[in-house]
N, C-alpha and C positions, 0 to 999 in steps of 0.2 A: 392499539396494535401490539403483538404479542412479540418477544423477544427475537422469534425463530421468523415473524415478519419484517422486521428490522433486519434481520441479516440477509436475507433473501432481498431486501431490497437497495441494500446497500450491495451483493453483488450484484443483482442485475444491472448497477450503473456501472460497478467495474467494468463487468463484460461490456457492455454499449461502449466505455472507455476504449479496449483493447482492441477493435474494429477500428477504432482511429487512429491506432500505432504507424509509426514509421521505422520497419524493420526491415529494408532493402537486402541487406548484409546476410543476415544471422534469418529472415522470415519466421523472426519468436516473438509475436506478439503478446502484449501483456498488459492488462488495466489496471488500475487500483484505483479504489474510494474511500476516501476517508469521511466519518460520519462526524459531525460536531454535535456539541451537545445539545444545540437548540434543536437538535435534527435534521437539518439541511447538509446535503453530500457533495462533497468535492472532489471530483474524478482527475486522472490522468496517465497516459499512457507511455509507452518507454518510445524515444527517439534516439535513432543511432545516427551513425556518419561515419564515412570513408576509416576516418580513423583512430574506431570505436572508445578510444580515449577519453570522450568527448560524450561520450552515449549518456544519455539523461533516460534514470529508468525509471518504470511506471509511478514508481511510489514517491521518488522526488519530487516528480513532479505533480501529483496531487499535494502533497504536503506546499512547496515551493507555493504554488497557487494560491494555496488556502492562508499561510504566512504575509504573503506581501498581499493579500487582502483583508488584513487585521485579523483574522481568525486566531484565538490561538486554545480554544478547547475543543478536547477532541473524548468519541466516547466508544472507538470501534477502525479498524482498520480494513477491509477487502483486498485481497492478490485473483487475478483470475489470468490465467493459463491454459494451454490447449495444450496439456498433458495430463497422462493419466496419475502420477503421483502430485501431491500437493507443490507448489514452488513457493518458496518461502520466499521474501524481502533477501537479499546482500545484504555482506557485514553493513559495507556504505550507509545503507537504506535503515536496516536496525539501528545502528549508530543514532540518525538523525529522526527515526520514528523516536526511538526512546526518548531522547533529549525534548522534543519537540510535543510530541504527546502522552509522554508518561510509559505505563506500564498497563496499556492497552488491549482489550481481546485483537485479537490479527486472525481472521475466517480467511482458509486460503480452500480459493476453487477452480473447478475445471470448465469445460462447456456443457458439463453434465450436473453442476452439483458443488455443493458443499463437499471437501474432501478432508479439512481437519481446520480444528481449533483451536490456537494457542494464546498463553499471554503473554507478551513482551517479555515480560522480565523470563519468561522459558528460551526463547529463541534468544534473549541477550542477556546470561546468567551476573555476568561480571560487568557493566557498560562501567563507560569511563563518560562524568559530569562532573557537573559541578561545583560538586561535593568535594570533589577531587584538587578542585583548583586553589582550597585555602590553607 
């Protein structure tokens, strides 16, 4: 399977994700998949609540998932969105994508498509790890 299959099919489970959003509030739904490196995907979608504080967004919770299920290699990130410019991951979310999967491609799409391609370390030029803490 060729690189540009692997991406297309790691969004299509975001999207499949992002039909399962729980976005009463804001009605922005949003999927994300993260791909591990044996190649098995771990989707998850954004859930909000009354008092959006509280909102667990798509990427968390793919990530979250895939963590308290022992997973901890990852070789690819998906965002999928019903807009027409790309929507990147929150600081929050880059924060804990970095830390958690490195410095990762991150395909962000729309319900159209592949709309842009970046690598972690683009979208979180400075993070703050571990490195940091001795």
């Amino acid at each position: 399977m060729s690189a540009s299959d692997v991406e297309l099919r790691v969004v299509a489970e975001a999207r499949g994700a992002r039909e399962r959003a729980i976005a009463p509030y804001s009605n922005f739904q949003v999927g994300a998949a993260l791909l591990l490196t044996d190649g098995r995907i771990i989707t998850g979608c954004n859930i909000e609540n009354a008092s959006y504080g509280l909102t667990m967004c798509a990427e968390r919770v793919a990530l979250y998932k895939a963590l308290s299920e022992g997973h901890r290699q990852f070789s690819l990130v998906a965002v999928v969105a019903d807009t027409s410019d790309p929507t990147p991951p929150c600081g929050p979310c880059r924060q804990l994508l970095w830390e958690y999967c490195g410095d990762v491609p991150v395909v962000l799409a729309n319900l159209d498509g592949i709309k842009a391609r970046h690598q972690m370390r683009d979208l979180l030029p400075h993070p703050f790890d571990g490195r940091l803490l001795s």
